[in-house]
C-alpha positions in Angstrom: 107.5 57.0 112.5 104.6 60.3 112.4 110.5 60.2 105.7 112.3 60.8 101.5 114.9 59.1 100.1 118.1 60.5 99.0 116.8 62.8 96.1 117.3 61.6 92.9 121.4 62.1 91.7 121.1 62.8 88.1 117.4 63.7 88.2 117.2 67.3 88.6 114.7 68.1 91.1 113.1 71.4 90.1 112.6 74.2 92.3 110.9 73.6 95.5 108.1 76.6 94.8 106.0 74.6 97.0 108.7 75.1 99.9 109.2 78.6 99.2 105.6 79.9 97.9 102.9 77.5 99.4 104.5 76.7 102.8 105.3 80.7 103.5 102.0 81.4 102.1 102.6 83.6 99.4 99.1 85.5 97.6 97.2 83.0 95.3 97.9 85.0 92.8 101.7 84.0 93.0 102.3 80.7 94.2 102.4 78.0 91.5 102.0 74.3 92.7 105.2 72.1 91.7 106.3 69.7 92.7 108.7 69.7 96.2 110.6 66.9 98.2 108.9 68.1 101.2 106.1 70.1 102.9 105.5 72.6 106.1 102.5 73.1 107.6 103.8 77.0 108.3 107.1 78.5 107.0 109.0 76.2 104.7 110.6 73.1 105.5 114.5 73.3 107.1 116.4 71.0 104.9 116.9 71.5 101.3 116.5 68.8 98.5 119.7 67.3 98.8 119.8 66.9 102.3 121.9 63.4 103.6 120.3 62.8 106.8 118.2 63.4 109.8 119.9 66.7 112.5 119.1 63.9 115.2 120.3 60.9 113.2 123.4 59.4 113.2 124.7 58.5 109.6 127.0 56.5 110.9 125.3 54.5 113.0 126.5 50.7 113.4 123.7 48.2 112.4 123.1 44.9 114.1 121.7 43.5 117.6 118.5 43.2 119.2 116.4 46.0 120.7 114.2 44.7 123.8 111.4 47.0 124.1 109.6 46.5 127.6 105.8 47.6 127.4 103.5 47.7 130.0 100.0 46.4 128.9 99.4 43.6 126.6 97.7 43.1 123.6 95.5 41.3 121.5 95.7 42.4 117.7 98.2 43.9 115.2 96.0 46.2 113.2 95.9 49.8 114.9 94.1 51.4 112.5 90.7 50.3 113.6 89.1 50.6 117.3 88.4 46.8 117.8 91.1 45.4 120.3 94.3 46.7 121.7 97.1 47.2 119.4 100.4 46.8 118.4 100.9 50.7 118.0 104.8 50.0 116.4 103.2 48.1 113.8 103.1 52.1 112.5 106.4 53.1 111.3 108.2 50.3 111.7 106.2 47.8 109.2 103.8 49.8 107.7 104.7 53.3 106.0 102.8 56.4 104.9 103.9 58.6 102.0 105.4 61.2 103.8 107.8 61.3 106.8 108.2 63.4 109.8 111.2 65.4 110.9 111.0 65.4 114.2 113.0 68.2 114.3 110.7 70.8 113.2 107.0 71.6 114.2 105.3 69.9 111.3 107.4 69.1 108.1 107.2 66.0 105.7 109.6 65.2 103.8 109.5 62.3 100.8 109.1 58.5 102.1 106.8 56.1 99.6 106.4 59.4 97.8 109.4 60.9 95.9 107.3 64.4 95.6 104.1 65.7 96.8 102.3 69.2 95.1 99.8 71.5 96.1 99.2 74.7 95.7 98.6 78.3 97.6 94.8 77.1 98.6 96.0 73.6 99.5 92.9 73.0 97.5 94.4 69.6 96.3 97.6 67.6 96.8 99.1 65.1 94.5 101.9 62.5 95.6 104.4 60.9 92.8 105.6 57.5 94.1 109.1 56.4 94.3 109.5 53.6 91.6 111.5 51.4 93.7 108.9 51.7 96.7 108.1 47.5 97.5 106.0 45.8 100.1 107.8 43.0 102.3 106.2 40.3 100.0 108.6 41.7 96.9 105.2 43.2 95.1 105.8 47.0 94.1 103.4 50.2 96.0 101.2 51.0 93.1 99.0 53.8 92.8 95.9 51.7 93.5 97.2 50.9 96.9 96.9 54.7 97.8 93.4 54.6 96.7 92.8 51.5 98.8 94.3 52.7 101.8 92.7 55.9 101.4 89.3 54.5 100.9 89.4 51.0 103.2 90.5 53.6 106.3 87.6 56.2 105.6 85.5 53.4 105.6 86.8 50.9 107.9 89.3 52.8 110.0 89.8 54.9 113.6 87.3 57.8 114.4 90.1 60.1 113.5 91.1 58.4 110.3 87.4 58.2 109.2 87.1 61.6 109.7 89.9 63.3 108.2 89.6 61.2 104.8 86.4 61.8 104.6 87.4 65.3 103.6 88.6 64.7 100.5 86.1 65.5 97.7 87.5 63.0 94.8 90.8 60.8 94.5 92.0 59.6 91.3 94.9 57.8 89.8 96.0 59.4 86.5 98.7 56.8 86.0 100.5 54.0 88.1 102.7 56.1 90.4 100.9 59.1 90.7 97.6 59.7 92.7 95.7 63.2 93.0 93.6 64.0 95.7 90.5 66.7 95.2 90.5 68.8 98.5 87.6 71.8 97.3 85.6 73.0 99.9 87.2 71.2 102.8 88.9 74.3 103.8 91.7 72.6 105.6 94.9 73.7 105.0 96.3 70.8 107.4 95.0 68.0 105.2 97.5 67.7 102.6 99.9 66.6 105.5 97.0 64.1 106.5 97.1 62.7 104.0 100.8 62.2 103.9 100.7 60.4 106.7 98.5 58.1 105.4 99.3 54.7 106.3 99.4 52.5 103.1 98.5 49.1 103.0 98.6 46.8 100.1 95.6 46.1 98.5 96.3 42.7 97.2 97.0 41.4 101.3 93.7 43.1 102.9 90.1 41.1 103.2 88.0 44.3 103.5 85.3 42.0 105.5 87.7 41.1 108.0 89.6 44.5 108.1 87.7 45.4 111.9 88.8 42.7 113.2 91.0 42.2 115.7 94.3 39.7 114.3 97.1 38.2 115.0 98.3 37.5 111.5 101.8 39.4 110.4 100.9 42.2 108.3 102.3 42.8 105.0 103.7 46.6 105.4 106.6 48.5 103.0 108.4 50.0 106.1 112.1 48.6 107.3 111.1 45.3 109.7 108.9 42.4 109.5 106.8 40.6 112.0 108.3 37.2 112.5 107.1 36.5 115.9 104.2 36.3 118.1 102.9 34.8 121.4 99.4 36.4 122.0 99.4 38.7 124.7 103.4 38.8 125.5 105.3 39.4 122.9 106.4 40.4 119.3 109.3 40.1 117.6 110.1 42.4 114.5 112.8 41.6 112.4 114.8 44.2 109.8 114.0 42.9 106.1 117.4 42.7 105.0 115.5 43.4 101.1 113.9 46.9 102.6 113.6 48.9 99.7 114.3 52.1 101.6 117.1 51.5 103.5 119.4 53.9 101.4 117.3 57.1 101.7 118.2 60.0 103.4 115.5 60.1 105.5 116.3 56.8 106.8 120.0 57.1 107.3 120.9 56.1 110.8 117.8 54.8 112.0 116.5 51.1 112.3 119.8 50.0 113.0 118.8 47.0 115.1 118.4 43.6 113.3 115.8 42.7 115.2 113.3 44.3 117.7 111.5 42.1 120.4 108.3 43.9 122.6 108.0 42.4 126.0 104.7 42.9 127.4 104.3 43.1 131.0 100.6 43.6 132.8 102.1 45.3 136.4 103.9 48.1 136.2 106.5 46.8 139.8 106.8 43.8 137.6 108.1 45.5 134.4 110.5 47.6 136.6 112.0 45.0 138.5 112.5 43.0 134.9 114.1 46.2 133.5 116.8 45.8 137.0 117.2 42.6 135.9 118.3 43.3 132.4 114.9 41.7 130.6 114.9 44.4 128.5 116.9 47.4 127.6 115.5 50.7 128.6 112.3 52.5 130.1 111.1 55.8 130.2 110.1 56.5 133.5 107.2 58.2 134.6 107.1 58.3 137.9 109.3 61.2 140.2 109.7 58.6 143.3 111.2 55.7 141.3 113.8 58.1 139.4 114.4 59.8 142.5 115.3 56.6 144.8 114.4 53.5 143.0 117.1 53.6 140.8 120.1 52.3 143.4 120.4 48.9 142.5 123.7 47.1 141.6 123.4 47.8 137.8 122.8 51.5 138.1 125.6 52.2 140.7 128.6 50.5 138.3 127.3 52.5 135.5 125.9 49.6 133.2 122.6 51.4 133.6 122.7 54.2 132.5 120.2 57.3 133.1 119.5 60.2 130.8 117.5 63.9 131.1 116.5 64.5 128.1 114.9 68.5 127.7 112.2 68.2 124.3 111.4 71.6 122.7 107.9 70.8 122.4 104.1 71.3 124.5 105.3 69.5 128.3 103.3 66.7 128.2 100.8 67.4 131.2 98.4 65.1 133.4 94.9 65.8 134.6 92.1 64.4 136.5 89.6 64.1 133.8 85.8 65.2 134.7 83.6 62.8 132.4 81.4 65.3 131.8 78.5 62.9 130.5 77.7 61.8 134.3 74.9 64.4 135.1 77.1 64.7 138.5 79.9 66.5 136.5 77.5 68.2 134.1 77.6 71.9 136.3 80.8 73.7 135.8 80.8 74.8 139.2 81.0 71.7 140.5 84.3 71.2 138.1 85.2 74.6 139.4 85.1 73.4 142.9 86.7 70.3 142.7 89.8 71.9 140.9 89.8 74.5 144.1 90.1 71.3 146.7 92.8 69.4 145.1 96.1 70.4 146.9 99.1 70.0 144.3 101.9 71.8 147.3 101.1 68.9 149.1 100.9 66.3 146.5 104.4 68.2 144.9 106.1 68.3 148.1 105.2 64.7 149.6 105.4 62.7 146.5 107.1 64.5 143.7 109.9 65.7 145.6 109.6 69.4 144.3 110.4 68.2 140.8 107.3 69.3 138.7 105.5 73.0 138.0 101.5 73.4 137.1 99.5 75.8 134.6 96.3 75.5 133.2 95.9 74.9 130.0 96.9 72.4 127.4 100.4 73.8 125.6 102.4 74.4 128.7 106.2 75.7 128.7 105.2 76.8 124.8 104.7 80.1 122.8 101.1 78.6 122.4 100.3 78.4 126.1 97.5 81.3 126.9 97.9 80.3 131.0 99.2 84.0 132.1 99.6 85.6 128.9 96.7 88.8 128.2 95.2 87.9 125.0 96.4 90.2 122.3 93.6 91.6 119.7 93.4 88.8 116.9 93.0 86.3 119.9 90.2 89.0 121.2 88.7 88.7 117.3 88.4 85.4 117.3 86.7 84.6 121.2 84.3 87.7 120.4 81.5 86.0 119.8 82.1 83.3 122.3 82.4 86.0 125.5 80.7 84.9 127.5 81.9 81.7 127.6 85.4 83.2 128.9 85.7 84.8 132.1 87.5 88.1 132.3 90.4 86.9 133.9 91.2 84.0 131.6 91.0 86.3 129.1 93.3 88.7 130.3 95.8 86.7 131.6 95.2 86.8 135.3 93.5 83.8 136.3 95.8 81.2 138.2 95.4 77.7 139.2 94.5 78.1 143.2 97.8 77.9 145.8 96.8 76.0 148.9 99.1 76.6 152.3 100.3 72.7 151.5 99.2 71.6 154.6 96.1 69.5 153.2 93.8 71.8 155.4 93.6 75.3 153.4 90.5 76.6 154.6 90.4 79.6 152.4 90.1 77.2 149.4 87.2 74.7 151.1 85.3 78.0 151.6 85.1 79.0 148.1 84.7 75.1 147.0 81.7 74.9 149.3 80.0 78.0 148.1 80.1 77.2 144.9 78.7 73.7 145.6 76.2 75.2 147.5 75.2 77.4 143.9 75.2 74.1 142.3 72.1 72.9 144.6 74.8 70.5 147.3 74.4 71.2 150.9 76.8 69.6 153.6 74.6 67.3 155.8 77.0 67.3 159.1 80.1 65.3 157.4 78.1 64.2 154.2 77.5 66.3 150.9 73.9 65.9 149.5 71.9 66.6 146.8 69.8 69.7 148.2 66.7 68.1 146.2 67.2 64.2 145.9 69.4 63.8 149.2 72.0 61.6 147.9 75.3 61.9 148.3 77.6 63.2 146.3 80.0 60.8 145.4 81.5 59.2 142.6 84.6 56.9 141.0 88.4 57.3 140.1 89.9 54.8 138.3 93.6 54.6 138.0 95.9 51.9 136.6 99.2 52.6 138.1 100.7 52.8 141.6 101.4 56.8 140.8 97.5 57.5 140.0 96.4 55.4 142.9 98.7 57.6 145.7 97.0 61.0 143.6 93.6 59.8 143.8 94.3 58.7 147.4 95.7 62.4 147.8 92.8 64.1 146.6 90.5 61.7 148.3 91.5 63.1 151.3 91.4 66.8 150.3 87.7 66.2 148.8 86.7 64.5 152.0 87.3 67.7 154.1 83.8 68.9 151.5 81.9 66.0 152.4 83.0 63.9 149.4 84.6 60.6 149.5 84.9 59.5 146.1 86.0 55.6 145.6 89.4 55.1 144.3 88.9 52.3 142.1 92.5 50.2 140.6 92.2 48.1 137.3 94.4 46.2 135.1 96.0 48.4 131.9 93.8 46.7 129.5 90.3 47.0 131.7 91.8 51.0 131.8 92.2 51.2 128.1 88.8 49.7 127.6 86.6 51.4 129.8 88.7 54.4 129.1 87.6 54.1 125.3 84.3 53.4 126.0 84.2 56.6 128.1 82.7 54.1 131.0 84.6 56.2 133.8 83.6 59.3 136.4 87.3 60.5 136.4 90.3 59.0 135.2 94.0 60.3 135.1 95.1 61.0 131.3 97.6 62.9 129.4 97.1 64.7 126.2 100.5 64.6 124.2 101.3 68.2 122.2 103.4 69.5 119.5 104.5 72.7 118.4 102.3 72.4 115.3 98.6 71.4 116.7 95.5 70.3 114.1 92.9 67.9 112.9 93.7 65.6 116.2 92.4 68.8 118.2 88.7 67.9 116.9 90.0 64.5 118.2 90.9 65.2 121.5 88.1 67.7 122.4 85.5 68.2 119.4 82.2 68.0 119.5 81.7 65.7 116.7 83.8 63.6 118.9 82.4 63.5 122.6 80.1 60.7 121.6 82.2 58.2 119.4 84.1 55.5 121.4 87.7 55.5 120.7 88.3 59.5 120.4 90.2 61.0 122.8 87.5 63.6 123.7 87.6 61.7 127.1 85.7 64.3 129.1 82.6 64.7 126.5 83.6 68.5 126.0 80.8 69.9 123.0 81.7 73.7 123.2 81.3 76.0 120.1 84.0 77.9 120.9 86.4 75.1 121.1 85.4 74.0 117.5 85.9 77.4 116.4 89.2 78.0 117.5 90.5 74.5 116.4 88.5 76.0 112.9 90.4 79.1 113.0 93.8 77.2 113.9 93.5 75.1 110.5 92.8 77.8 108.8 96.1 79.8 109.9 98.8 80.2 106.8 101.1 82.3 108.7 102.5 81.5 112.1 101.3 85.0 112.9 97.6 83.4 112.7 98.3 80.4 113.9 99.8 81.1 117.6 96.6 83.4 118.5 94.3 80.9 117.4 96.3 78.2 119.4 96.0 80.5 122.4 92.2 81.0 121.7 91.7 77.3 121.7 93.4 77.2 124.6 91.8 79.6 126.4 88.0 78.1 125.5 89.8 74.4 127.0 90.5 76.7 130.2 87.1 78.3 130.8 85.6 74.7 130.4 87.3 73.3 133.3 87.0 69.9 132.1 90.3 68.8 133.7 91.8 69.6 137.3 95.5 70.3 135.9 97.8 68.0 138.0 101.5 68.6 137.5 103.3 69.3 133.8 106.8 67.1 133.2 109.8 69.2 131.7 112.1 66.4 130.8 112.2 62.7 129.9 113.6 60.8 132.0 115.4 57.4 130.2 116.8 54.3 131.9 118.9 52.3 129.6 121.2 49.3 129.8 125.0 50.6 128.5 124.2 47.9 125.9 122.2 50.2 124.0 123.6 54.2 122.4 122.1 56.8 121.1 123.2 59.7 118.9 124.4 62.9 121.2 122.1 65.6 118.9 118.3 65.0 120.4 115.3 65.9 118.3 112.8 68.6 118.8 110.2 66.3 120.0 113.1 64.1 122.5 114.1 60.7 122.4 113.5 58.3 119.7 114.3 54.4 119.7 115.1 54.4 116.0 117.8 56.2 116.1 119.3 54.1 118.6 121.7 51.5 117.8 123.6 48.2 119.7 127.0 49.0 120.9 130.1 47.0 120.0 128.2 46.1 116.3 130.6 47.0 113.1 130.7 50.5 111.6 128.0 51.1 109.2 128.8 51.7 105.4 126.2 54.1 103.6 125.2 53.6 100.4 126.5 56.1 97.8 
């Protein structure tokens, strides 16, 4: 997914200087660029050239059966790289590779995967990957050099916002010989990029018709990774299988994962639907969402004699978090004091209490439960450096660690909050007109739409319909299908939606993506809420920048702290564990990864005992 072979017995890797000097950002003047099996974004990478497997992975793991995979959604193509359509988003990882691989067990490390070795040096001011000879696409035809260029240049061309942006960095690309390609990173001044590029999903150039590339299709890719598409009925389902001729299926960074033969996605359009299949045994596992349903729902025949079987899984990274997104590019969500005001009305005691059973927390911010959350934390002197000539965008108490998210009484009628919610409505030019807020100069109404997708948004917008209707707001709650949601979502055609933004311990280049400038007006970012702040840009600047962790954290914290002051999102409830629902059919390895659970490393129980490969 977002990995290197078995390094080379009788090769004789040389010294990882890249490891030891570039990754722990040793002085110009010292580090050397060699080549190294692996890369860190800070520090240098935990496992050593000769490692055997993945921490998380079990070596051992049997191989054989059938994964069913129940998704809720559907779908309409199996290209994600480009915007058109909705996507088969396992197409990534599982068919198609990149050079690098992640360890999910660190905060951004790559090891080897298509590539046997990448180099850079101290500057990062170019990175050159050395493919492994034995590398082969699922049509038998060897990764080549070219293909690299192709993918690079097809996907800065062609691709995703994100993609477009990020390749578009590079300054020159070149292919001194078959296995071997050199990219020219001067005057980008990203030190993240070299892992970018890493990532890079490659595609084979003698299988992709660049004047069709953006559009949507339902033809099998062609992909180096470990399975193959061999199935599809548009819309509800696809069936991977494992190419039995994978070329990779011996490295150590694939030892004991994709251990199931074959791999079928279920789609399903309504989320009751797709959890009364799961109680039926149509597929074989979920991860649940919603408090309610893994607090009560799960007493059904299945769960009770154990053949379901439910797990708490604690990750190490960011907890993911959900907000009510403000779509700032609706003139009625333009005045942050309106934002300001609407965070003050919505009652999370109540919400926690009546409908979440007492199980989640809420901060601010966007790296809650993390060193890099700045929510109650005084900003120490390099974060003060950095936001000095931002001031005063950042209110005093943000900056010094004393703001906090407002505490209602939970009893849905805290008058002490409508008071200050009203005022500062009343700043913004809205007057209440006996029940009804208006526009002090056009007389309208202030009103507007949140659309949700699943039963769990609906019952929060309902909530905080009902707290904003105590200000003489009644906002309409508005329920779509998943793939309406998705597209209007995209298309930023929303007043407020419900959305997570998924964190790691190690954030970059997708920070432009989620809240950039550049990125408020191109469909298909993340930048959901239209946020173009200066200060945000700077600090996500400063963050890529960073070589030591010492750096990095304050300029995390800075970012975080410019996301805070913007009040973009009303901060809803942040989620501690994963909660996983799976049929006793299915194991899993007892070591979990930094970032939680992973499906590849899963395996079918009752299947015969794997035998590695010397």
């Amino acid at each position: 997914m977002f990995m290197f072979l078995r390094l080379l017995e009788g090769f004789g890797v040389r010294l990882c200087v890249l490891a030891l000097a570039v990754a722990t950002g040793l002085s110009a003047g010292v580090a050397r660029a060699e080549e190294a099996h692996a890369i860190a974004m800070h520090g240098k990478p935990a496992m050593p050239a000769d490692f055997t497997h993945l921490p998380y992975a079990n070596p051992d793991a049997p191989k054989g059966g059938r994964l069913t995979w129940g998704v809720l959604g559907t779908f309409d193509s199996l290209n994600p790289f480009i915007v058109r359509g909705l996507a088969v988003q396992q197409m990534r990882g599982y068919v198609v590779e990149s050079l690098l691989a992640r360890s999910n067990d660190e905060p951004f490390t790559l090891y080897g995967l298509l590539a046997r070795s990448v180099e850079t040096d101290d500057e990062r001011s170019f990175v050159t990957f050395r493919l492994d000879p034995r590398a082969r696409f699922s049509d038998g035809k060897k990764v080549a050099a070219e293909d690299v260029l192709f993918s690079w240049q097809l996907l800065r061309d062609h691709g995703r916002p994100n993609l477009r942006q990020y390749y578009a960095k590079v300054a020159k690309a070149a292919a001194p010989d078959s296995l071997t390609v050199r990219f020219d990173l001067a005057g980008a001044n990203d030190r993240e990029l070299p892992l970018i590029l890493g990532l890079m999903p490659i595609l084979p150039k003698h299988a992709i018709d660049v004047a069709t590339f953006e559009e949507t299709t339902l033809t099998a890719p062609v992909g180096s990774g470990p399975y193959r598409v061999t199935a599809v009925k548009p819309g509800a389902s696809v069936t991977l299988t494992r190419n039995p001729d994978y070329w990779g299926r011996d490295l150590a960074i694939n030892r004991g994962l994709y251990n199931f033969d074959e791999i079928r996605l279920d789609y399903f359009r309504e989320a009751n639907g797709q959890f009364e299949a799961f109680k039926r045994g149509l597929y074989d596992f979920r991860i649940e969402h919603e408090p309610l349903r893994w607090h009560d729902g799960y007493d059904f025949p299945a769960a009770r004699s154990g053949e379901v079987i439910r797990d708490t899984v604690k990750p190490g990274v960011p907890q993911p978090s959900e907000f009510l997104v403000f779509n700032t590019r609706r003139p009625i969500f333009s005045d942050i004091r309106v934002r300001q005001a609407l965070t003050l009305l919505f009652d999370f005691e109540l919400v926690n209490r009546n409908y979440f059973f007492g199980l989640y927390s809420r901060v601010a911010g966007y790296f809650a439960g993390s060193d890099l959350s700045a929510y109650g934390r005084p900003a120490d002197a390099r974060e003060r450096e950095l936001l000095k000539p931002f001031a005063a965008r950042i209110p005093p108490d943000i900056m010094d660690g004393s703001y906090r998210l407002p505490v209602t009484d939970g009893s849905g009628r805290d008058r002490t909050t409508l008071r200050a919610a009203l005022k500062l409505l009343s700043e913004a030019g809205y007057d209440l007109d006996g029940t009804v807020l208006r526009n002090r100069a056009t007389k309208a109404p202030f009103t507007f739409e949140i659309m949700v997708t699943t039963r769990d948004q609906e019952r929060i917008a309902l909530a905080f319909q009902r707290d904003l209707k105590r200000a003489g707001i009644e906002p309409t709650v508005r329920s779509v299908d998943p793939v309406q949601f998705d597209q209007r979502r995209l298309a930023y055609e929303f007043d407020m939606i419900q959305n997570r933004w998924d964190q790691s311990l190690s954030p970059g280049n997708e920070q432009y993506f989620y809240w950039g400038s550049a990125a408020a007006d191109n469909p298909g970012t993340r930048n959901y809420m239209g946020a173009r702040d200066p200060a945000v840009d700077a600090m996500i600047a400063a963050l890529l920048e960073a070589r030591e962790h010492t750096d990095f954290v304050p300029a995390v914290r800075a970012l975080d702290r410019a996301l805070i002051a913007g009040f973009y999102t009303i901060p809803l409830f942040n989620v501690s564990e994963q909660w996983i629902a799976r049929w006793n059919r299915i194991e899993r390895p007892k070591a979990t990864s930094l970032s939680g659970y992973l499906p590849e490393t899963w395996w079918a129980k009752g299947q015969p005992q794997a035998h590695q490969a010397k």
